[in-house]
C-alpha positions in Angstrom: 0.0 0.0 0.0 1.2 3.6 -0.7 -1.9 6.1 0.9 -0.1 8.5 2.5 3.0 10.4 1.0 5.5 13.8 1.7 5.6 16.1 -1.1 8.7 18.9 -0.2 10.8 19.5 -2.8 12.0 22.4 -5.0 13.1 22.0 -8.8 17.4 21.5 -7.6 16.4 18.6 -5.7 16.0 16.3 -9.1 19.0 18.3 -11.0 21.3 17.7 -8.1 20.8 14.3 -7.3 22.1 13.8 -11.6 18.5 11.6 -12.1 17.1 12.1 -15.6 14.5 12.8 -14.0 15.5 16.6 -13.6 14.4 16.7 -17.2 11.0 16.6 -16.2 11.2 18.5 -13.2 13.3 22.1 -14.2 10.2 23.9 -12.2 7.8 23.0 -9.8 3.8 22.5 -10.8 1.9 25.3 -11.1 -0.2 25.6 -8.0 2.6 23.8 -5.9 2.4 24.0 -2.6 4.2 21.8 0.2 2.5 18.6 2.1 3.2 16.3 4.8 0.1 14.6 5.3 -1.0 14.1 1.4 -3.8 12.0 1.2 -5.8 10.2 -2.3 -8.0 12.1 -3.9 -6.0 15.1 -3.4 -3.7 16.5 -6.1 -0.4 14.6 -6.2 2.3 15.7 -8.7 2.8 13.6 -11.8 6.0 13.9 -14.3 5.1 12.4 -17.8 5.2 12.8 -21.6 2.8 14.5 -23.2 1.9 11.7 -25.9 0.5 14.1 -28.3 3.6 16.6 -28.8 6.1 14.9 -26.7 6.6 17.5 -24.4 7.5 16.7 -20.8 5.4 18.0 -17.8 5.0 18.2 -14.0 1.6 18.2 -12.9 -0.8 17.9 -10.1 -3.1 14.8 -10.1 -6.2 13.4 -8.8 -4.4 11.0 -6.6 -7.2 8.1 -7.6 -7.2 7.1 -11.6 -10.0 7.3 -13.2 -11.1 5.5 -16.8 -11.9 7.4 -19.5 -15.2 5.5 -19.4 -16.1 6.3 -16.2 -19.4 8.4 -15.9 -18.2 10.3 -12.6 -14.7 11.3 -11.2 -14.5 8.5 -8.9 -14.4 4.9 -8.7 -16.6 2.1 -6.9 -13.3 0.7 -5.6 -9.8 2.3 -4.6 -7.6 3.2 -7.9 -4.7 5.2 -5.9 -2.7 2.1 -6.2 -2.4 -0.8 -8.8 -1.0 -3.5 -8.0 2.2 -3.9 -10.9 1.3 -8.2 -10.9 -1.8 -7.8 -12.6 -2.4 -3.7 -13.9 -1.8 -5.0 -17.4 -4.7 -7.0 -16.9 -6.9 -5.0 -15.1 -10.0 -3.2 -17.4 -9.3 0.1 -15.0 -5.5 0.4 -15.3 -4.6 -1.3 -19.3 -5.2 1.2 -21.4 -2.3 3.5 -19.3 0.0 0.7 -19.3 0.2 1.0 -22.8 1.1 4.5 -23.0 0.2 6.1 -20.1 2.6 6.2 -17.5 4.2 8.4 -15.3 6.3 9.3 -12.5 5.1 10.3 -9.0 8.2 12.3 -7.8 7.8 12.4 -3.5 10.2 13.2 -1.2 8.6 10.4 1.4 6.0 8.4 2.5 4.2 6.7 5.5 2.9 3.1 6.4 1.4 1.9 9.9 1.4 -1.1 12.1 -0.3 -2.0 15.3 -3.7 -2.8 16.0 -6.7 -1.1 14.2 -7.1 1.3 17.9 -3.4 2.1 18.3 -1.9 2.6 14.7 1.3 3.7 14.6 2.9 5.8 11.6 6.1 5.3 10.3 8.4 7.8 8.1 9.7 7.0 5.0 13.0 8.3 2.9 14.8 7.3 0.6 18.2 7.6 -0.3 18.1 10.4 -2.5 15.8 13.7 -1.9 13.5 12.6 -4.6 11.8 8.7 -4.4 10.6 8.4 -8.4 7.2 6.1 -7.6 6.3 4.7 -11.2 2.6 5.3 -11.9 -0.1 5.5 -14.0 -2.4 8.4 -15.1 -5.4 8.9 -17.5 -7.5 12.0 -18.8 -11.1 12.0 -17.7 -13.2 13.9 -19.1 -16.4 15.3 -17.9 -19.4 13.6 -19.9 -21.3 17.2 -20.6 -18.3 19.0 -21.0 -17.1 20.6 -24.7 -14.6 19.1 -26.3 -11.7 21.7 -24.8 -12.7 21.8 -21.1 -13.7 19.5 -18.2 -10.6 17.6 -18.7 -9.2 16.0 -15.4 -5.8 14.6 -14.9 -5.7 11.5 -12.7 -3.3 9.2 -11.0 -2.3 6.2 -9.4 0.5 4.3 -7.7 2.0 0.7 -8.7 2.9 -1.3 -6.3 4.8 -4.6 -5.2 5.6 -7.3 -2.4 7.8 -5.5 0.2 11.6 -6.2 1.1 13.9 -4.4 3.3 12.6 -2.6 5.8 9.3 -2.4 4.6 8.3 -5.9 5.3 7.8 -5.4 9.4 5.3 -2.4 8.1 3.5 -4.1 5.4 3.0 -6.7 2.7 2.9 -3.9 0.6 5.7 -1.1 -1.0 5.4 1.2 -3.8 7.5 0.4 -7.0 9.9 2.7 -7.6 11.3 3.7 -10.6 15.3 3.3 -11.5 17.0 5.8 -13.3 17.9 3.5 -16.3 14.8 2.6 -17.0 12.9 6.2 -16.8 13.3 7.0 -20.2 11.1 3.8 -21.6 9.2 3.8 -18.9 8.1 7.6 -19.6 8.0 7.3 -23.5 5.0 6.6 -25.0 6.2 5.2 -27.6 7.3 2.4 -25.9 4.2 0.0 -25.8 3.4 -1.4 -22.2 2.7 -4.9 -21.6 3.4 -7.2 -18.0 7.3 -7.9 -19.4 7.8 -3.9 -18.7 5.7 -3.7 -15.5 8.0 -6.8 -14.1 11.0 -5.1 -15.7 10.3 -2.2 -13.6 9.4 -3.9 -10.2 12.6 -6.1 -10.4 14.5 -3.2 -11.2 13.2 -1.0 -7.8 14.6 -3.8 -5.4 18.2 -2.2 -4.8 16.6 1.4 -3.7 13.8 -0.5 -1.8 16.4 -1.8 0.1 17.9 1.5 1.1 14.9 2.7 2.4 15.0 4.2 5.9 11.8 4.7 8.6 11.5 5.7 12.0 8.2 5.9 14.0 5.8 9.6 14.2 3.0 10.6 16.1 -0.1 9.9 14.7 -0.6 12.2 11.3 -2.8 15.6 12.5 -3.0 18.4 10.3 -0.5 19.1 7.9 2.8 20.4 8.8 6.4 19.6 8.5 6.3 19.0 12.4 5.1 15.6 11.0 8.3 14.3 10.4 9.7 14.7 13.9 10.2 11.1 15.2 7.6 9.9 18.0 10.3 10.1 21.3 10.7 13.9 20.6 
């Protein structure tokens, strides 16, 4: 599971780290604004290639995907993560395989344990400013709109089975994206199938496990005081 993510970054972060990635991320989104606490359904930033002109773009996203088909911006069933085994497959999430994927660039993330009445949250970095979560998006479109307007950008999160230090938290980790396979994985041109989703997943084990966590108050507002580790 990915539900809950840290977006604090500027445009240097991707440029200095030497990630391709900086290509797609020279300025922030318009409308950016910092979050500690960011939550689906909310806009979440999403780098990809315009597939029309080939232009490349930061942008917020409905953090839920939602079909083309679907008469109403929302789903009957969760879409801010796919799971990478079987989104090929799946009538909500194919079509962006092909060609619509993208990059959800965070700067961390949380995941609990505990019981159900004492859930506790834990902090989530990488090793580098900038974790490159590999996602999908799609256009919805509002069904009375004109051709030109109503147009909603939307977004999910693949994921995997954990490793590292993930595993104690959850069955679940986000797949992350590594920098040698960004350029395919963000081309659509290249036509995706299952082969490139496991491609992808495989190739996220070495920063999955250089992951780091530590344990935070529960999550309350938004605010980088967040991030300060439960014993302070």
């Amino acid at each position: 599971m990915c539900g809950r993510v840290i977006v604090d970054y500027d445009e240097n972060m991707a440029v200095a780290s030497g990630s391709e990635l900086a290509d797609w991320m020279r300025e922030r989104p318009a409308g950016y604004e910092p979050s500690w606490n960011l939550k689906p359904t909310q806009p979440i930033p999403a780098a990809f290639t315009d597939h029309k002109d080939g232009t490349k773009r930061l942008e917020y996203a409905y953090w839920s995907l939602v079909p083309i088909w679907s008469k109403e911006l929302k789903t009957k069933f969760p879409t801010f993560n796919a799971r990478s085994e079987t989104a090929a497959e799946k009538a909500s999430f194919k079509a962006s395989v092909k060609n619509r994927r993208c990059v959800i660039p965070v700067t961390g993330f949380y995941e609990w344990t505990g019981p159900k009445s004492s859930r506790i949250p834990h902090a989530i970095f990488g090793p580098d400013p900038i974790i490159p979560m590999a996602g999908l998006y799609s256009w919805w479109h509002e069904p009375d709109a004109g051709d030109d307007e109503g147009w909603h950008l939307t977004a999910t999160i693949l994921t995997r089975a954990s490793a590292g230090v993930m595993e104690p938290l959850h069955d679940r980790m986000p797949v992350f994206l590594a920098d040698e396979l960004l350029g395919d994985w963000l081309d659509p041109g290249t036509v995706g199938d299952q082969l490139l989703l496991d491609a992808v997943a495989e190739a996220s084990m070495p920063l999955s496990m250089q992951l780091r966590e530590y344990e935070v108050a529960p999550l309350r507002g938004d605010g980088p005081e967040l991030l300060l580790p439960a014993s302070s």
